[in-house]
C-alpha positions as CSV (number, residue, x, y, z in Angstrom):
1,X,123.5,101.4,125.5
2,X,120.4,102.2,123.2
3,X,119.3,100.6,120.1
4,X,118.7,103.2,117.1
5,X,115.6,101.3,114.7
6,X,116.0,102.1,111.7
7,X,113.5,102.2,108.6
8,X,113.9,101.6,105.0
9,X,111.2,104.5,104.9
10,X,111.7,107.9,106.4
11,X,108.8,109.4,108.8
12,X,106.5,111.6,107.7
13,X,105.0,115.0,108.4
14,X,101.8,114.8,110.3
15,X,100.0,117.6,107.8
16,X,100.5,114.8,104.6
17,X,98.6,111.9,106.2
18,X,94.8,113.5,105.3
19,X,91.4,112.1,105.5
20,X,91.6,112.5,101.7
21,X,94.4,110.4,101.5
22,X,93.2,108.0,104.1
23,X,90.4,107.3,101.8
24,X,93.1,106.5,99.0
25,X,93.8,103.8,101.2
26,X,91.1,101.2,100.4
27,X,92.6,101.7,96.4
28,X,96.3,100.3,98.0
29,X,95.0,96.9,99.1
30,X,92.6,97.0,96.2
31,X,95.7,97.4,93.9
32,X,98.2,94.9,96.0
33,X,95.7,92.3,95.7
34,X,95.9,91.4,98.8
35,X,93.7,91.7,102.3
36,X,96.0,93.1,105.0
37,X,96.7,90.1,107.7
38,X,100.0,89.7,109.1
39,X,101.3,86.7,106.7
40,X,99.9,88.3,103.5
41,X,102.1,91.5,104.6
42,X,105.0,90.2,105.5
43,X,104.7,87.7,102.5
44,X,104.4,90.8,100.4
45,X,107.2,93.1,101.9
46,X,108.8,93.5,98.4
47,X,105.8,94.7,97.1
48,X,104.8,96.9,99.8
49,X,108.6,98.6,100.2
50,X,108.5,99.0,96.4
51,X,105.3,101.9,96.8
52,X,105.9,103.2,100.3
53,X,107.0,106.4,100.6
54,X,107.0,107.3,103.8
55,X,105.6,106.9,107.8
56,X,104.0,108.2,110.6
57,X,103.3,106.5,114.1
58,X,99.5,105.5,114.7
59,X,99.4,108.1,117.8
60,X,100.7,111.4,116.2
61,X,97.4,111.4,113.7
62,X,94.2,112.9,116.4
63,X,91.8,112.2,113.8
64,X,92.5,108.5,113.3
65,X,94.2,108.1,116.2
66,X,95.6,104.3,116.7
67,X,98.5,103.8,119.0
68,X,99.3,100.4,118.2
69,X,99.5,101.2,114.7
70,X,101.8,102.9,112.2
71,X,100.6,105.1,108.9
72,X,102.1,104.2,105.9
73,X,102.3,106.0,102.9
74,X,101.7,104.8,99.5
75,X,102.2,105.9,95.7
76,X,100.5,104.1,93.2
77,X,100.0,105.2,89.6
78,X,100.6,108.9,91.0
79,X,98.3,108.7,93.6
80,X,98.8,108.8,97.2
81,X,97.2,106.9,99.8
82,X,97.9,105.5,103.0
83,X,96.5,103.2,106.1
84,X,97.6,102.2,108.8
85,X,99.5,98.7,109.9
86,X,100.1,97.2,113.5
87,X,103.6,97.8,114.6
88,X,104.3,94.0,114.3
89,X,103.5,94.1,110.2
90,X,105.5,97.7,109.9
91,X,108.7,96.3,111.7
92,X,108.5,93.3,109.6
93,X,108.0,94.9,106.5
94,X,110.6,98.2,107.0
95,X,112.3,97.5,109.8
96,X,115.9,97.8,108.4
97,X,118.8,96.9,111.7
98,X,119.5,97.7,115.0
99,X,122.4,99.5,115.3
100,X,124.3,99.7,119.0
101,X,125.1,102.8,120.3
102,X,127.3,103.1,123.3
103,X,125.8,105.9,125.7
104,X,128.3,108.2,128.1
């Protein structure tokens, strides 16, 4: 039996998450109002579903590679940005269901 995760966010292209965009990220906490510790996040999930737009795992990005981590993407205003969030604050944030899938 595996379990399928699923995400209320689909996953990303590699090429979208950009140093550019990265940088963006400092403007997404600045506009949540919010600094990004575990209860503020998961306090915040509506908020924080409403302008993601997408994912990537933390180890697929060389350039700011963190494997503990998962890239999300924002838009806000019309402007993307994204940074990262441990796997803990992702799954509790997007983390749909589990769904049980018999195997053979």
């Amino acid at each position: 039996m595996l379990n399928t995760i699923t995400y209320s966010i689909p996953e990303l292209p590699e090429d979208n998450f950009d140093w550019i965009m990265w940088r963006q990220g400092a403007y997404v906490w600045k506009f949540f109002g919010f600094h990004p510790r575990y209860a503020a996040i998961v306090c915040n999930a509506e908020l924080l579903r409403k302008y993601a737009i997408g994912f990537i795992p933390g180890h697929r990005i060389s350039w700011r590679y963190k494997p503990e981590h998962v890239a999300v993407m924002f838009l806000i205003n019309d402007d993307f940005g994204w940074t990262h969030l441990r796997r803990n604050e992702f799954d509790a944030v997007f983390r749909m269901k589990e769904l049980k899938c018999l195997v053979g």
